[in-house]
C-alpha positions as CSV (number, residue, x, y, z in Angstrom):
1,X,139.8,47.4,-16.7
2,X,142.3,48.0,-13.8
3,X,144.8,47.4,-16.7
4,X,143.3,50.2,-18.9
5,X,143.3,52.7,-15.9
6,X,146.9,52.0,-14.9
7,X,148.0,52.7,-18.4
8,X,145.7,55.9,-18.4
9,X,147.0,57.6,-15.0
10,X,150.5,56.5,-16.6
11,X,150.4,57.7,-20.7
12,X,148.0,61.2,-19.9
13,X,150.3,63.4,-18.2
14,X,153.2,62.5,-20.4
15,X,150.3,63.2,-23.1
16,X,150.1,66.4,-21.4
17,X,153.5,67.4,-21.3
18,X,154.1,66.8,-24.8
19,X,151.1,68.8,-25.7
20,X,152.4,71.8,-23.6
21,X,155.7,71.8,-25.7
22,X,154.4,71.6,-28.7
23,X,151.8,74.3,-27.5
24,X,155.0,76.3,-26.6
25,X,156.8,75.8,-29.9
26,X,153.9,76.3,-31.7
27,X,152.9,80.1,-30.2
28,X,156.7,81.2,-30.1
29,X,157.1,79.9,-33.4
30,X,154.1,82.0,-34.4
31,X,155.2,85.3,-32.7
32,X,156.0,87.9,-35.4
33,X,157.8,89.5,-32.8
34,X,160.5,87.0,-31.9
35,X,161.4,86.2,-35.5
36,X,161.5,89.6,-37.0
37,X,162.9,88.3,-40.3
38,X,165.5,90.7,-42.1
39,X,164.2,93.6,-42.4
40,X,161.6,93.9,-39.4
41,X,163.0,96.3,-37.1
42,X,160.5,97.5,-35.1
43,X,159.4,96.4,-32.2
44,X,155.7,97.3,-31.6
45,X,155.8,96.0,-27.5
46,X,158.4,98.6,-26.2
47,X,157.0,98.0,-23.2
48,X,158.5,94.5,-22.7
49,X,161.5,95.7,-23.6
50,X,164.1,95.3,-20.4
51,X,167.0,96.2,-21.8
52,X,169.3,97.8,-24.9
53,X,173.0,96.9,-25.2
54,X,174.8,99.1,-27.9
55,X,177.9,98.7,-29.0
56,X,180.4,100.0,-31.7
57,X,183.9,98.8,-32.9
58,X,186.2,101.1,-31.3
59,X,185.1,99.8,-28.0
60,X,182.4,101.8,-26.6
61,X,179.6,99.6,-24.4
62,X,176.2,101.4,-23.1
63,X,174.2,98.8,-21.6
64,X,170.6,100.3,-20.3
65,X,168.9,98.3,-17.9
66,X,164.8,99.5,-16.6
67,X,164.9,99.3,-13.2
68,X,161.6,98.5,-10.6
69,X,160.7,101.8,-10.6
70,X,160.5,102.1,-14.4
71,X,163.5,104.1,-14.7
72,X,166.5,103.0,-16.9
73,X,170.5,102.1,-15.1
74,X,173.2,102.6,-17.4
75,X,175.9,100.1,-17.1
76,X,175.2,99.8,-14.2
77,X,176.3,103.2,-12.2
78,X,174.5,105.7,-13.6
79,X,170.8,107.0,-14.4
80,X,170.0,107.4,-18.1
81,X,168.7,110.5,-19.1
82,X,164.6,109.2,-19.3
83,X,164.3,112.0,-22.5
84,X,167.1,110.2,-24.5
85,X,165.4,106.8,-23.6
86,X,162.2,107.9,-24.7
87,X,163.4,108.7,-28.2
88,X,164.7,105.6,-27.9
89,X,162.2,103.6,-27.3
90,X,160.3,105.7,-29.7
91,X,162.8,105.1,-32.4
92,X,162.8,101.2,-31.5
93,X,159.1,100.9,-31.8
94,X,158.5,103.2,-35.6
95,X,161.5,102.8,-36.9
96,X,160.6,101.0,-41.0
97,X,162.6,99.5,-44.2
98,X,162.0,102.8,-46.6
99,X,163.6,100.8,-49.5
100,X,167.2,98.4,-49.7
101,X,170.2,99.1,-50.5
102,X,170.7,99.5,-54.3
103,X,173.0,96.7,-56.0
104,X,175.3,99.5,-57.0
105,X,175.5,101.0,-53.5
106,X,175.8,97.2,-51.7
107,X,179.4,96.7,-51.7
108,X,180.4,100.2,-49.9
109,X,177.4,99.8,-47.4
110,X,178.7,96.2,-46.0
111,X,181.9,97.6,-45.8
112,X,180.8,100.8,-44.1
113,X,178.6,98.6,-41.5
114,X,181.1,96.5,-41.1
115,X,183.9,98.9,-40.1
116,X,181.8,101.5,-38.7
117,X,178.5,100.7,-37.2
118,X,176.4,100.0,-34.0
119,X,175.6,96.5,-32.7
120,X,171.8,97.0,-31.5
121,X,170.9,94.1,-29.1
122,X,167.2,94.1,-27.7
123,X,166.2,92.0,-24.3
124,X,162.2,91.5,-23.6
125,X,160.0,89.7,-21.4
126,X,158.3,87.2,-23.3
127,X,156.8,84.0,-22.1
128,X,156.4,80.7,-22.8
129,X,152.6,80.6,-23.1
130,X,151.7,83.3,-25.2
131,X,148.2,82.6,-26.1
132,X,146.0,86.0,-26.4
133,X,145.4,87.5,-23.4
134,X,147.0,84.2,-21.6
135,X,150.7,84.7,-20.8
136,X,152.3,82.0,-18.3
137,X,156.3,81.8,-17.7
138,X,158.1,84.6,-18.6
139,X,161.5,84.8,-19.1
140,X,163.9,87.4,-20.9
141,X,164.6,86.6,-24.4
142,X,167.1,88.9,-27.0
143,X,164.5,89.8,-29.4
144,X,165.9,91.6,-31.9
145,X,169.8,92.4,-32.8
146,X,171.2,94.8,-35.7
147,X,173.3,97.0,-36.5
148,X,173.0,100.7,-37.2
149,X,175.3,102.3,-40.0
150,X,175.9,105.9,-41.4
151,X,173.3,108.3,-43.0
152,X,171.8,107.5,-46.2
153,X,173.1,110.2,-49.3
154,X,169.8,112.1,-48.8
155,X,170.5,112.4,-45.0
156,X,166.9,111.2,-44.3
157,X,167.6,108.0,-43.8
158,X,170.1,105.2,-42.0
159,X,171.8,102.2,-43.1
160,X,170.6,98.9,-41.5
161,X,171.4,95.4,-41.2
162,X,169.3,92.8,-39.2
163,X,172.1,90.1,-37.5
164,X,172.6,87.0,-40.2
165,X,170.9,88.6,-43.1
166,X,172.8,89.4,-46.1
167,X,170.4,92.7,-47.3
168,X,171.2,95.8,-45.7
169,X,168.2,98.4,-46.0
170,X,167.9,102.0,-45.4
171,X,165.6,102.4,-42.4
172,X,164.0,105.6,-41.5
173,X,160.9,107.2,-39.0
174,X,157.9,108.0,-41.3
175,X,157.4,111.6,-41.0
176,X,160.8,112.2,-39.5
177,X,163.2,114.1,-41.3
178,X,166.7,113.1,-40.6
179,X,169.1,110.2,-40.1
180,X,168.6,107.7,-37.0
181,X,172.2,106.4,-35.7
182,X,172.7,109.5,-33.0
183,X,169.9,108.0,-31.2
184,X,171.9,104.4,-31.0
185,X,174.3,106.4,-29.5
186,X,177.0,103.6,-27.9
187,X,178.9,106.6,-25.7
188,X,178.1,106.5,-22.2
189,X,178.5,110.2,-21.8
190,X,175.2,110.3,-24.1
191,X,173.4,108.8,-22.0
192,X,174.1,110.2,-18.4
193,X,171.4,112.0,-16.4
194,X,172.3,115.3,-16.6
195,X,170.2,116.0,-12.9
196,X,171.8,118.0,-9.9
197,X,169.5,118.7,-8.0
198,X,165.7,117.0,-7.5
199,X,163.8,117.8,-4.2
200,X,160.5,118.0,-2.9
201,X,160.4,121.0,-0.4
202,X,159.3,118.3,2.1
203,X,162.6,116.1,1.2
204,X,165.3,119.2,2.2
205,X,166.7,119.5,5.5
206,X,169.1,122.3,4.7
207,X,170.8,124.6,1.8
208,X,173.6,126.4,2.0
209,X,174.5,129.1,-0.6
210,X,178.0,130.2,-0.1
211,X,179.4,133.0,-2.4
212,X,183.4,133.0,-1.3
213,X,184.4,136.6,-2.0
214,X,180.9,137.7,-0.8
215,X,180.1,136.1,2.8
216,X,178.0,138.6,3.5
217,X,175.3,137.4,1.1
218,X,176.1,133.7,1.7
219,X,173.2,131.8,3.4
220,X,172.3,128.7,5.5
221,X,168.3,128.0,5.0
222,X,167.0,125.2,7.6
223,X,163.3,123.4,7.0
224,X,162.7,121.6,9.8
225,X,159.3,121.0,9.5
226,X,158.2,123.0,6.5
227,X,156.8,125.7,8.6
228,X,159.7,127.5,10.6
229,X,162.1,128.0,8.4
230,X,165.6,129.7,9.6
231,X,168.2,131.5,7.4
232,X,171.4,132.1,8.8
233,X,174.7,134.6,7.4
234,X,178.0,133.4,9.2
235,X,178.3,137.2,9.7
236,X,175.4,138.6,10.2
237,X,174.1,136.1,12.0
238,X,170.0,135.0,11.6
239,X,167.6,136.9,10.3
240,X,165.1,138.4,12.8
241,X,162.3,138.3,10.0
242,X,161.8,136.4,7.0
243,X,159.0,136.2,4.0
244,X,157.5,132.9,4.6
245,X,156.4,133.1,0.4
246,X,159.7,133.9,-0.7
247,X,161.4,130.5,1.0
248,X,158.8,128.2,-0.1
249,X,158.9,129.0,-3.8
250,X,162.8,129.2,-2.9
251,X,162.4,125.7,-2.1
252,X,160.6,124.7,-4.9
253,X,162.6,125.9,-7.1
254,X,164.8,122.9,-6.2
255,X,162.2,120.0,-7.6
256,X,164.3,120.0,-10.9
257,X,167.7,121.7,-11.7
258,X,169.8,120.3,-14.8
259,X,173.4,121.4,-16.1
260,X,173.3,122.3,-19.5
261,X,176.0,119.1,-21.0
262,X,179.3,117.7,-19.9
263,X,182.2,119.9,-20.4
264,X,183.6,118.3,-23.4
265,X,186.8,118.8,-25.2
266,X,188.5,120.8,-22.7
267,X,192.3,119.8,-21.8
268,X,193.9,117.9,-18.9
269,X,195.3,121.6,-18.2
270,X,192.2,123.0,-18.8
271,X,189.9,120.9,-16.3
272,X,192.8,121.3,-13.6
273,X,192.7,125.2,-14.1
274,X,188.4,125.2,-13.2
275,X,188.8,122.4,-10.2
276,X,191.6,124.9,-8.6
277,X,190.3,127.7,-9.1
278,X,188.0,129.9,-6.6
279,X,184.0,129.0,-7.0
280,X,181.8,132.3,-8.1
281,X,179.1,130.2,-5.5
282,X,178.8,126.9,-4.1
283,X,174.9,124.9,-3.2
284,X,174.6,122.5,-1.6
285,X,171.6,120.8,-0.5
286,X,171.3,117.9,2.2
287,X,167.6,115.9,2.4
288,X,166.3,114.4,5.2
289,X,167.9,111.7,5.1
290,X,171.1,113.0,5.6
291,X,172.4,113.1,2.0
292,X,173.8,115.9,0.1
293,X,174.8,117.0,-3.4
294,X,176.5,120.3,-3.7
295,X,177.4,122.2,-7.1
296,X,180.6,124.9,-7.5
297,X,179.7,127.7,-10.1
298,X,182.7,128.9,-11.8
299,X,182.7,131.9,-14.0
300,X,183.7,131.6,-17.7
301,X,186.3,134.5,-19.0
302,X,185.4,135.9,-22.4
303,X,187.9,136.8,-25.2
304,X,189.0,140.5,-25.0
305,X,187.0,143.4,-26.1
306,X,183.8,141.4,-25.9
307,X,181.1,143.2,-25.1
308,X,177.6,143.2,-24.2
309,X,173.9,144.6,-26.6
310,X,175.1,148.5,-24.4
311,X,178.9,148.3,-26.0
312,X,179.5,147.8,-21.8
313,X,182.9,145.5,-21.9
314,X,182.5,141.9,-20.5
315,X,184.5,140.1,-18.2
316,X,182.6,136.8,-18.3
317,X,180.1,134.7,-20.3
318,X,176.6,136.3,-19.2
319,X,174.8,133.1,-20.2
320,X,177.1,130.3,-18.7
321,X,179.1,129.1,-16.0
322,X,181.4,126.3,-15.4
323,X,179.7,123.9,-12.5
324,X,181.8,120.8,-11.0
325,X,179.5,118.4,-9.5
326,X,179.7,116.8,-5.9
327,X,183.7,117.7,-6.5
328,X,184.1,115.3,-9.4
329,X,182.1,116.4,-13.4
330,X,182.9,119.4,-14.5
331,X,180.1,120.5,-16.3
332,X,178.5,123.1,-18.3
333,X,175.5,125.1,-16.4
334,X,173.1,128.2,-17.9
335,X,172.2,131.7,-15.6
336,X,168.7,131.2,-16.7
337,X,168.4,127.3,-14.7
338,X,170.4,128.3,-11.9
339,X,169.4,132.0,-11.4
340,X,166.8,131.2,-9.0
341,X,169.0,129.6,-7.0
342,X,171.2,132.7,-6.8
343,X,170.0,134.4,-4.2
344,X,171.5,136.6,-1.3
345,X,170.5,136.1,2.2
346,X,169.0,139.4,2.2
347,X,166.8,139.2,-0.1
348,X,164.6,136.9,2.5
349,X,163.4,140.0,4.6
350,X,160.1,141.0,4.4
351,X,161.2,144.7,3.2
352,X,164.0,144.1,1.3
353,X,164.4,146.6,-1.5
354,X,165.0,144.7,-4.7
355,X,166.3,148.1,-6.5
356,X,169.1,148.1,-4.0
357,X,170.3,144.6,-5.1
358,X,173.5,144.4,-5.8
359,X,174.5,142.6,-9.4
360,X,175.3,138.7,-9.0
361,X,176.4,138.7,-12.6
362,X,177.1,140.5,-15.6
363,X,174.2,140.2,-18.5
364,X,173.6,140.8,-22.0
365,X,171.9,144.2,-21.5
């Protein structure tokens, strides 16, 4: 009897063990989602999903990581824009075979995806144990990896191919209209959070709006405590009076500014020319915790003759202004985000006359 025991304690939990692995094998074997076949795209569980490399052939790398705080890193130095991540995501999880690739269309498509396509590689946490509700030992695991080609003929489709199949197909959104690979973009410029400034009122310490050929409008707004506020002109000195109302929604209207998109395709010469030359208005705001980002508006010169809707002759762009960014991106910013911000340290009193304001900028009208 004390034989049979000994051999019991001994044989069960190797018993056990090998019953666990071949539990494992047996649940990951059965996941749909970890053997996706060739033309299963989609993946259902975005929110497992931990990260998205993309890649194309001439050497652009975008690797988007989620962070703790459910926002996504891009390689790793950046924020990701959450909007183009969204339609990502959305994309990842809907995206369907419409049809494949017709024999008389298969040649030029593995060529084109060979020589000008997007590697797609997909990271989840999965686990070991994957039993219904019960999941034990998770790990990260490349799900899924394809690559995205060009447009279909039609435009309302793209051209697909999962990793180590031979079928291409063309893939679209059901319901969408349109072809798929922008949203695979593999630029990193893509992808880049286009925030400059994101505060709650209770977060800034101090702004100061400095126009250079105007000091006498430029500003210094201090929030100690979110109550006694103090605005200060380096010429003028501080206001004796200001409307309480008119700083708070001054404040808020700091919670989120974006510029516009990255000032692309401009020259060497031409990005010198806007960091040299004299800012229409700097902002810069510091937080409580002592850090700062600032923003220099630059005015954009129109071609001759233009003019505004009154046949009035314009100088400038009315709609857009050149911003560089903490001294480094220069950038394209809109009047109608940042016009809020553009305001003169008078225009804090309690009487101030708005039909005496002076024009910041020339308009359309």
């Amino acid at each position: 009897m004390k034989k049979l025991l000994k051999k019991w304690y001994f044989w069960t939990p190797i018993l056990l063990i090998l019953a666990l692995i071949a539990l494992i094998e047996i649940t990951n074997s059965s996941n749909s989602t970890l053997n996706p076949g060739e033309k299963n795209f989609a993946v259902l569980d975005t929110a497992s999903i931990t990260k998205v490399f993309l890649a194309d052939k001439s050497n652009n790398r975008v690797l988007l990581e989620k962070t703790d705080s459910n926002g996504w890193k891009l390689n790793g130095k950046y924020f990701a824009q959450q909007e183009m991540v969204d339609e990502l995501m959305y994309t990842i999880m809907y995206v369907t075979v419409r049809n494949p690739v017709p024999k008389s269309m298969y040649d030029n498509v593995i060529k084109g995806l060979a020589g000008f396509s997007t590697k797609v590689e997909i990271y989840a946490k999965v686990h070991y144990i994957n039993i219904g509700s019960l999941k034990l030992f998770p790990y990260e695991k490349r799900i899924r990896t394809y690559y995205v080609g060009a447009s279909a003929q039609d435009n309302l489709g793209s051209f697909m191919l999962m990793e180590g199949a031979d079928l291409p197909f063309i893939v679209h959104i059901p319901g969408f209209k349109g072809f798929l690979e922008p949203r695979y973009s593999p630029l990193e410029i893509d992808w880049r959070e286009h925030k400059v400034f994101r505060y709650r009122m209770d977060n800034i310490a101090k702004i100061n709006v400095t126009y250079p050929e105007l000091p006498e409008h430029s500003f210094e707004l201090t929030n100690p405590d979110n109550r006694n506020f103090t605005i200060t002109n380096e010429i003028n000195g501080k206001l004796p009076q200001i409307d309480t109302v008119k700083v708070i929604n001054y404040l808020n209207a700091y919670t989120d500014v974006r510029f516009e998109a990255f000032a692309r395709g401009l020259s060497d010469h031409e990005i010198d020319s806007i960091r040299k030359a004299t800012p229409f208005c700097i902002i810069s705001v510091i937080d409580k915790q002592g850090n700062s980002n600032s923003i220099s508006l630059l005015k954009i010169k129109v071609p001759e003759g233009s003019t505004n809707l009154q046949g009035k002759e314009l100088l400038y762009d009315p709609e857009r202004l050149y911003g560089i960014v903490n001294g480094n991106e220069v950038v394209l910013t809109q009047f109608f985000v940042f016009g809020s911000l553009l305001r003169y340290a008078e225009e804090f009193l309690p009487d101030y006359d708005s039909d005496s304001k002076p024009p910041k900028f020339e308009t359309l009208l």
